[in-house]
BAVEX-277512 format. One line per 5 residues: number of its first residue (from 1); for each residue x, y, z of N, C-alpha, C. Coordinates in Angstrom, 2 decimals. Atoms other than C-alpha are relative to their C-alpha. Example, Ala and Ser with C-alpha at 12.3 -4.5 7.8 and 13.67 -1.06 7.14 Angstrom:
// BAVEX-277512
1) 0.89/-1.19/0.00/12.30/-4.50/7.80/0.90/1.20/0.00  -0.82/-1.19/-0.06/13.67/-1.06/7.14/-0.77/1.09/0.73
***
This chain:
// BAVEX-277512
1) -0.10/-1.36/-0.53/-6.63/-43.68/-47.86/1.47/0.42/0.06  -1.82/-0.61/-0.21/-3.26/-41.57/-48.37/-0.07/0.48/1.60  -0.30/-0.30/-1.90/-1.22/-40.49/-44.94/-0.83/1.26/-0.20  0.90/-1.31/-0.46/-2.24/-37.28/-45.79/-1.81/0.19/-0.08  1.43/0.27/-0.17/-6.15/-37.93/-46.25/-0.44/-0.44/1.47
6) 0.20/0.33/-1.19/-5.90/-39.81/-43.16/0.22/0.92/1.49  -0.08/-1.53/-0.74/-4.24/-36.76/-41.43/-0.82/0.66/0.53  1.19/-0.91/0.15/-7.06/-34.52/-42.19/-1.32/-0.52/1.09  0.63/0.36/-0.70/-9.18/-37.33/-41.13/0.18/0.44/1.51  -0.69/0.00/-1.89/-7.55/-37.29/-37.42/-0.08/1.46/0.26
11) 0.03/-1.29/-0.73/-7.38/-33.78/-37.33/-2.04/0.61/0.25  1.36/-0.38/-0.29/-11.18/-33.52/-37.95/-0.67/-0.64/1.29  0.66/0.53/-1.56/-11.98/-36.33/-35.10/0.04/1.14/1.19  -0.67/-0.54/-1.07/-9.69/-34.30/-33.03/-0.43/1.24/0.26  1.04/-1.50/-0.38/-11.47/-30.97/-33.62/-1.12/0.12/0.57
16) 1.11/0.52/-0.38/-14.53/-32.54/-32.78/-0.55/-0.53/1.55  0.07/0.48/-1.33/-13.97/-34.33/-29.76/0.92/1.33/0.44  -0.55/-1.19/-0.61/-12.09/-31.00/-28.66/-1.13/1.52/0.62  1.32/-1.00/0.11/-15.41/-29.10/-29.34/-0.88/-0.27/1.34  0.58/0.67/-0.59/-16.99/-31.78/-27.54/-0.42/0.63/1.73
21) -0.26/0.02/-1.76/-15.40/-31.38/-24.12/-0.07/1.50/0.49  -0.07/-1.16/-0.21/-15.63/-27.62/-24.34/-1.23/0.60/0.10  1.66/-0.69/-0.77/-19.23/-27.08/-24.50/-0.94/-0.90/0.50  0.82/0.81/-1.09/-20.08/-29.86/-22.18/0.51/0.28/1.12  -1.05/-0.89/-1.17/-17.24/-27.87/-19.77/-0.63/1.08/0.61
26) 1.05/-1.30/-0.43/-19.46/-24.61/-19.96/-0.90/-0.32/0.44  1.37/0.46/-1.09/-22.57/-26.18/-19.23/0.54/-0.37/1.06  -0.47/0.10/-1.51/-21.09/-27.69/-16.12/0.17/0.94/1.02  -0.28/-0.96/-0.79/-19.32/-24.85/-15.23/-1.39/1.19/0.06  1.01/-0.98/-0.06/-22.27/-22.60/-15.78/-0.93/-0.49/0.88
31) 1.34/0.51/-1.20/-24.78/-25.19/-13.64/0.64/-0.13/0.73  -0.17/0.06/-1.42/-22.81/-26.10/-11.22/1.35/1.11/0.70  -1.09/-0.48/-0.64/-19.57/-23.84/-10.75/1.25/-0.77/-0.04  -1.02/0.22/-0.22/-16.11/-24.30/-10.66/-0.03/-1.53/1.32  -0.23/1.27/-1.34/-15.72/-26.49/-6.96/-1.16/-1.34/-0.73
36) 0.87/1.35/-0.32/-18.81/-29.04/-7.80/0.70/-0.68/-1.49  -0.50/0.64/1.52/-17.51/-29.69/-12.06/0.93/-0.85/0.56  -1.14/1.78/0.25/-15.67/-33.12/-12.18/0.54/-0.03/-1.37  -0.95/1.16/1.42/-13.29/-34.10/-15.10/-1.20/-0.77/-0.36  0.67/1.42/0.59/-15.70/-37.30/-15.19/-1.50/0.23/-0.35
41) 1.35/-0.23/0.70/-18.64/-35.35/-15.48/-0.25/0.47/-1.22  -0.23/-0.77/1.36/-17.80/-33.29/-18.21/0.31/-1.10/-1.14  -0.19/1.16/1.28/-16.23/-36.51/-19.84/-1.32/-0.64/-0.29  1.58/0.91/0.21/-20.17/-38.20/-19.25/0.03/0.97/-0.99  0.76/-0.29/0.64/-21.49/-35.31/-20.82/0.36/0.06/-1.53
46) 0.10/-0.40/1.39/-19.53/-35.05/-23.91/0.31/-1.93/-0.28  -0.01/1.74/0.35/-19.63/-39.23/-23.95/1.49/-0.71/-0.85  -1.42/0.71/0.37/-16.02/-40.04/-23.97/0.64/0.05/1.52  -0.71/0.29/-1.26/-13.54/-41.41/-21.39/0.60/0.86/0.27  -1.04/-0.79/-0.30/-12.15/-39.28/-19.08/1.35/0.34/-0.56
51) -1.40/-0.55/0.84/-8.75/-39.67/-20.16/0.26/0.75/-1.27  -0.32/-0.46/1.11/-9.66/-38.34/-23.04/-0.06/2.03/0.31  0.09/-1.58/-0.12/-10.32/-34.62/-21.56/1.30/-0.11/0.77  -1.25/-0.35/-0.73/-6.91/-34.94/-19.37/0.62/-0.21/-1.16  -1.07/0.43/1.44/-5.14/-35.93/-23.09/-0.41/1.79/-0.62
56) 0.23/-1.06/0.16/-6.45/-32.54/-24.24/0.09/1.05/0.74  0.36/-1.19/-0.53/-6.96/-30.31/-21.51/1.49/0.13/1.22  -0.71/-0.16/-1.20/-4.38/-31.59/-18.57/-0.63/-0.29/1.03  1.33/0.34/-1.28/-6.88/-30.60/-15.74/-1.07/0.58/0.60  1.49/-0.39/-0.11/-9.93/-29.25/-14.11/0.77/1.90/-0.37
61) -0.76/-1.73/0.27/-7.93/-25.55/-14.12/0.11/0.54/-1.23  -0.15/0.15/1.53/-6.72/-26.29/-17.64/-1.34/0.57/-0.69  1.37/0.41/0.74/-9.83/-27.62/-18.92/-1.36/1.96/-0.30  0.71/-0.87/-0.83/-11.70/-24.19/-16.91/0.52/1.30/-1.09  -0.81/-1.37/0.41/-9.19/-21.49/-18.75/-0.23/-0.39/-1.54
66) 0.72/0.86/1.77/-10.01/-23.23/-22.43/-1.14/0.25/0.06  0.71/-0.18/0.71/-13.09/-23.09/-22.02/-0.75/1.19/0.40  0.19/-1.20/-0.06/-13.58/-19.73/-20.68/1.13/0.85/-0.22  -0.62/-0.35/0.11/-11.45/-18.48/-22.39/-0.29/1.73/-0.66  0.80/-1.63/-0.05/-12.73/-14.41/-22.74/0.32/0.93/-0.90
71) 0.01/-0.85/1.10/-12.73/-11.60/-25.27/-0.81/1.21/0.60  0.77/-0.98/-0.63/-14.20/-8.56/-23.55/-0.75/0.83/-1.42  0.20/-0.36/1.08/-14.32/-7.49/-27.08/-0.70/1.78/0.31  0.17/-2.04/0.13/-14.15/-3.34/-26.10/0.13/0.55/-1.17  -0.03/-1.62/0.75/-14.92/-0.60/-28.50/1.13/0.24/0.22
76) -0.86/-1.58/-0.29/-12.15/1.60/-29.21/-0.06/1.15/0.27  0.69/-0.72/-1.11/-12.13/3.69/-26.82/0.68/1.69/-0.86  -0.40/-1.34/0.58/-10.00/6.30/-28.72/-0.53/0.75/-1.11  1.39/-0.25/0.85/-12.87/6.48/-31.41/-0.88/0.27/0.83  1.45/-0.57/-1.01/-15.31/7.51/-28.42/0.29/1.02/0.23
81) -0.03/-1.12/-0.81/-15.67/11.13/-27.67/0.14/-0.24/1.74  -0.23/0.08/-1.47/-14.42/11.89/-24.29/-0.80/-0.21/1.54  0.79/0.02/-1.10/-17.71/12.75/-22.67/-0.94/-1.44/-0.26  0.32/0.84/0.01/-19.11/9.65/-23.88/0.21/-1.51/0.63  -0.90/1.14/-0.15/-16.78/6.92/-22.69/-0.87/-0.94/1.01
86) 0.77/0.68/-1.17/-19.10/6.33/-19.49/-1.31/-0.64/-0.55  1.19/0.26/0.72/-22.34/5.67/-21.56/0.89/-1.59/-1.09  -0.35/0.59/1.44/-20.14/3.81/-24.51/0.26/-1.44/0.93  -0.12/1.58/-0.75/-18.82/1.01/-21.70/-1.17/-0.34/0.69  1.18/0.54/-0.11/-22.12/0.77/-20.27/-0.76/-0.73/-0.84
91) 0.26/0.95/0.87/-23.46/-0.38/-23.21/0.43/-1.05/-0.51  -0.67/1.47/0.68/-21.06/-2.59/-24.85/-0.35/-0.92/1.35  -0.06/1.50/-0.44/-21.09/-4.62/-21.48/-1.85/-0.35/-0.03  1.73/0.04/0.93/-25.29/-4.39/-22.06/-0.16/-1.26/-1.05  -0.24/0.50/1.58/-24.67/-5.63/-25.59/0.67/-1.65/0.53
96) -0.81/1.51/-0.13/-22.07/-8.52/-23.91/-0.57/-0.90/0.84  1.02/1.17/-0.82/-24.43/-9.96/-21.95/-0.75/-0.32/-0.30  1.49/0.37/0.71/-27.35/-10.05/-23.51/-0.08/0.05/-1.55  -0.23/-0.01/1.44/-26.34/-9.58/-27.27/-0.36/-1.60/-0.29  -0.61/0.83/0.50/-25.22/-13.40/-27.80/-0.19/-1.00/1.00
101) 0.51/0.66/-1.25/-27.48/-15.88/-25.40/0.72/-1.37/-0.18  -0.96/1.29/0.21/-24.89/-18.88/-26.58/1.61/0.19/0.48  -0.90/-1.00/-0.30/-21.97/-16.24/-25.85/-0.23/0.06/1.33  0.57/-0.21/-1.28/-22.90/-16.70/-21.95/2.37/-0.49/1.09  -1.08/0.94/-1.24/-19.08/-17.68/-20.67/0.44/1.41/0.95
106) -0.50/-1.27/-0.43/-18.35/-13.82/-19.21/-0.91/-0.17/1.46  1.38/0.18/-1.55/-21.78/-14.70/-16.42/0.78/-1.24/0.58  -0.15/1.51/-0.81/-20.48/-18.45/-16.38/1.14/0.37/0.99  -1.28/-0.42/-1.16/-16.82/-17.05/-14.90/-0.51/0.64/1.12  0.33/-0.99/-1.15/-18.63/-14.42/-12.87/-0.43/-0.85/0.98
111) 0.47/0.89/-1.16/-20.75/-17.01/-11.36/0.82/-0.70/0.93  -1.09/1.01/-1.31/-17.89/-19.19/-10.08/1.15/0.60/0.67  -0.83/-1.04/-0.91/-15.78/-16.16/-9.33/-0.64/0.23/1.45  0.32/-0.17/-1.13/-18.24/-15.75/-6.55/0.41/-0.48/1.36  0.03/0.96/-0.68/-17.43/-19.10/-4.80/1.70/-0.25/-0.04
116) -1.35/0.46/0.10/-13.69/-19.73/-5.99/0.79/0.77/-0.03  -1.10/-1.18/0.23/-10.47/-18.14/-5.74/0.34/-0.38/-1.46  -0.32/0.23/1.67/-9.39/-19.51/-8.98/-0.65/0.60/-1.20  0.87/-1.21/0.86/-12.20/-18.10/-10.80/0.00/1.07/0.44  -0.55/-1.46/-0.20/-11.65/-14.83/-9.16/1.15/0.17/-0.64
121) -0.95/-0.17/-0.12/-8.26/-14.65/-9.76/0.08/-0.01/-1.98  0.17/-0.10/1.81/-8.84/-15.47/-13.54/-1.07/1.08/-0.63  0.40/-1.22/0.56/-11.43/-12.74/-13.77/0.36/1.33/0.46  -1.05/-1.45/-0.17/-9.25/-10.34/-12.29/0.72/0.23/-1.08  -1.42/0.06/1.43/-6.77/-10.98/-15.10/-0.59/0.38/-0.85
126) 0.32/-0.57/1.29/-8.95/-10.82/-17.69/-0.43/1.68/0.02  0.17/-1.51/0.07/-10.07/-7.41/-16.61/1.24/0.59/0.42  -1.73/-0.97/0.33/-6.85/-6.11/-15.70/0.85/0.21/-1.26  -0.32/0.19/1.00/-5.67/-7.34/-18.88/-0.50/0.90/-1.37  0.69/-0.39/1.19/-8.39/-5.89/-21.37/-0.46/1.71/0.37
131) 0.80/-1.37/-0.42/-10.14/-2.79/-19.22/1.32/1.04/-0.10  -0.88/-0.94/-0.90/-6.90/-1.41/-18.05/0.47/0.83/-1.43  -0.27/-0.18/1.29/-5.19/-1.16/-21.64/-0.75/0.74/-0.75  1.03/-0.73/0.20/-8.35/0.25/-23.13/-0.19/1.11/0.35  -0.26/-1.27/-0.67/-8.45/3.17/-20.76/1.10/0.59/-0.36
136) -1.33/-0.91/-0.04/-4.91/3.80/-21.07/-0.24/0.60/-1.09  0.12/-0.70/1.48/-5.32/4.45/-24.95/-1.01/1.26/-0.11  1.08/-1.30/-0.24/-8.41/6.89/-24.08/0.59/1.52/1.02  -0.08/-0.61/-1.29/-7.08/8.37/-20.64/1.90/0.60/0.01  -1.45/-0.06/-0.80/-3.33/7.93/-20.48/0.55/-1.25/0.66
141) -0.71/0.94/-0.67/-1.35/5.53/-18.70/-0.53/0.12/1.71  -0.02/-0.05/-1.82/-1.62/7.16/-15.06/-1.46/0.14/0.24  1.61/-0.52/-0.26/-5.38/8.09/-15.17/-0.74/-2.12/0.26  0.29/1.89/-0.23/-5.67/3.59/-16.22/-0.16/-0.20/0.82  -0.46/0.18/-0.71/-4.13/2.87/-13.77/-0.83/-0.01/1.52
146) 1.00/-0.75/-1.14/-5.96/4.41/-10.99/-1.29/-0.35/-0.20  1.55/-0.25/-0.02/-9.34/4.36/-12.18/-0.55/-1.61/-0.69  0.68/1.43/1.02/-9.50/0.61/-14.42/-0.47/-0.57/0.82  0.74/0.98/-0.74/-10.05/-1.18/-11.31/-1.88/0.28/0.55  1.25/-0.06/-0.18/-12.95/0.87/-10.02/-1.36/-0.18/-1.21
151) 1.14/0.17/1.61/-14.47/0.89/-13.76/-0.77/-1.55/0.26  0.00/1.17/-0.38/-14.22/-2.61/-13.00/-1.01/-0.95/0.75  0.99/0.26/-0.92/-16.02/-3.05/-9.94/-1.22/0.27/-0.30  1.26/-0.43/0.66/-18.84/-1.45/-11.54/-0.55/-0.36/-0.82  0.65/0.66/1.05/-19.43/-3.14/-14.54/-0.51/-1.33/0.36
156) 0.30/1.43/-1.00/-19.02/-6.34/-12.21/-1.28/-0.39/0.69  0.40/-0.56/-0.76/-20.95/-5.13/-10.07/-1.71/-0.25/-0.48  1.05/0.01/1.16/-24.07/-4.79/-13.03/-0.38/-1.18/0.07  0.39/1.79/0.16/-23.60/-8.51/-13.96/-0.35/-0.61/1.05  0.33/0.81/-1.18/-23.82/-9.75/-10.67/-1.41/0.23/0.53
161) 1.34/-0.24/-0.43/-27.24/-7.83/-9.58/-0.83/-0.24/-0.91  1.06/0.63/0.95/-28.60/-8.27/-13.00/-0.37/-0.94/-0.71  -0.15/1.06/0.83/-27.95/-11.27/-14.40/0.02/-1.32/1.12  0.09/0.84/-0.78/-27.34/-13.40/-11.45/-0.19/-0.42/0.98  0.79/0.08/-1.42/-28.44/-12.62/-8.19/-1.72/0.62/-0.41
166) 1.48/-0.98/0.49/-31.48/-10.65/-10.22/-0.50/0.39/0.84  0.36/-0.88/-1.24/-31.82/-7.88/-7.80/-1.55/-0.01/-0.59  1.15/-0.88/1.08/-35.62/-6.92/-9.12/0.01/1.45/-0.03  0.31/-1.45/-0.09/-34.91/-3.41/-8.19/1.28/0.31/-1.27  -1.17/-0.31/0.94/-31.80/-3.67/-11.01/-0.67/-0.92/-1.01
171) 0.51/0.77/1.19/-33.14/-6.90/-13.04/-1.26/1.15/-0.91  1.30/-0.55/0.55/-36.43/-4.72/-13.64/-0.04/1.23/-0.85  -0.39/-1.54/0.56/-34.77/-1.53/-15.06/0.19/-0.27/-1.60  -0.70/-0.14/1.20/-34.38/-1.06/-18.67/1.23/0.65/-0.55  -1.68/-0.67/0.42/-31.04/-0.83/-20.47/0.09/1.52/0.12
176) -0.24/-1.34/0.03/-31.80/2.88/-20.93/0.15/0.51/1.46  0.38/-0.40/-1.48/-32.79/3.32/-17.08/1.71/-0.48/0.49  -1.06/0.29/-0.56/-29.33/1.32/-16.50/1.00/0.96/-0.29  -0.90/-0.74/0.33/-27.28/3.46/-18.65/0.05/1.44/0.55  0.26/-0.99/-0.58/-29.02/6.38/-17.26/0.47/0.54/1.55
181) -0.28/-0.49/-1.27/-28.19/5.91/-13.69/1.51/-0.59/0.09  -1.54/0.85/0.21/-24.86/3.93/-14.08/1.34/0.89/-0.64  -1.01/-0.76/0.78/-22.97/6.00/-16.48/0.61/1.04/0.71  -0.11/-1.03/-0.64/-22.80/9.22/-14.29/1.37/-0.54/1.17  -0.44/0.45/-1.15/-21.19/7.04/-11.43/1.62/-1.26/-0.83
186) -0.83/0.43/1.22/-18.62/5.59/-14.53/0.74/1.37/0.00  -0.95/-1.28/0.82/-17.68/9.03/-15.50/0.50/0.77/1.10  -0.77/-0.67/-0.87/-17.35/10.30/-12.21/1.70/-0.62/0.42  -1.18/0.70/0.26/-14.36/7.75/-11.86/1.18/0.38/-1.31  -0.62/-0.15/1.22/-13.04/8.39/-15.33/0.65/1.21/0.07
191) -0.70/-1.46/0.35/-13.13/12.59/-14.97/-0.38/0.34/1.73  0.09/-0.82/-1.49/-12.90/12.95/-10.99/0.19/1.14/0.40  0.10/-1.22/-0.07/-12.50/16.36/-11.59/-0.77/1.05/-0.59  1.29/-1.20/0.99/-15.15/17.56/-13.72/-1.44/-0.08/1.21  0.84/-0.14/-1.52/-17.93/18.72/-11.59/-1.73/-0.93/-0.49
196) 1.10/1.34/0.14/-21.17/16.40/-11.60/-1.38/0.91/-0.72  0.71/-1.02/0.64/-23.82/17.42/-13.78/-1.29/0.01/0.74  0.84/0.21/-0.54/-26.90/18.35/-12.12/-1.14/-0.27/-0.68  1.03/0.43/1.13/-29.99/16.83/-13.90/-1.26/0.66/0.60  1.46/-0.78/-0.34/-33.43/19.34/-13.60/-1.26/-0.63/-0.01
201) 0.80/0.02/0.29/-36.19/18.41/-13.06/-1.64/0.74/-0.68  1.30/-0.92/0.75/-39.39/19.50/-14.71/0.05/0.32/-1.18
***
């Protein structure tokens, strides 16, 4: 075997056992949460010695930010008509939850955001990071600013009653019924000065 054949070799182990520890990390973190996940459990499950996830990862924090590591993956928001914007992020996060049932690490953070500051504090970031920016390019800078966090709370807000506490009075609604009553209470945030539309009945 040449060095460089052997290289390749090592880099493939190394991709492998890297894979390993990363989606035996999510399951953990997704069953049990942030506080109960062990280093040594995660090393059982992907069947290698601990040391080998502190040689890769460092440590449970490390390990935690690797393998939730997030993509909110927003629409461009400056391709959305204006009056749409409230409907358009309703959906995509719709789409990000339930699109891609292997794609689950956006619930797994939420879940242990509940219980940990650490996972809070890391899904603050990522939404400060991705929502805020997004808006600005649609809204402006100062309108972001102001309004990303409450956007925020609201989309949060979704995942948590529907996905993981499963309100039944929210689990039981269909996407359309969600977007329907959700969006309005989106856009009022977005255009706090446009006047609320009144919907007729009959």
């Amino acid at each position: 075997m040449t060095p460089s054949t052997e290289k390749r070799s090592t880099d493939k182990r190394s991709d492998r056992t890297r894979a390993a520890i990363l989606r035996a990390a999510r399951e953990r973190f997704a069953a049990q949460g942030y506080e109960r996940t062990t280093i040594r459990a995660v090393a059982s499950d992907a069947d290698i010695d601990p040391s080998m996830v502190i040689r890769y990862f460092g440590n449970k924090a490390q390990l935690f930010d690797s393998a939730l590591a997030i993509d909110l993956r927003l629409p461009v928001l400056t391709a959305v008509p204006r009056s749409d914007l409230a409907r358009a992020l309703v959906r995509h996060f719709l789409d990000r939850w339930e699109g891609d049932p292997a794609d689950d690490a956006l619930l797994v953070l939420l879940r242990s955001a509940v219980t940990n500051e650490y996972a809070a504090a890391r899904m603050h970031e990522i939404f400060a990071s991705q929502i805020a920016p997004a808006l600005a390019a649609a809204l402006g800078p100062e309108a972001a600013a102001s309004r990303a966090g409450l956007v925020s709370s609201q989309l949060l807000g979704l995942g948590l009653t529907r996905y993981l506490l499963r309100l039944p009075a929210v689990a039981s609604l269909t996407r359309d019924e969600i977007e329907d009553g959700l969006a309005p209470a989106i856009e009022a945030v977005l255009e706090p000065n446009k006047p609320m539309a009144v919907r007729k009945s009959g």
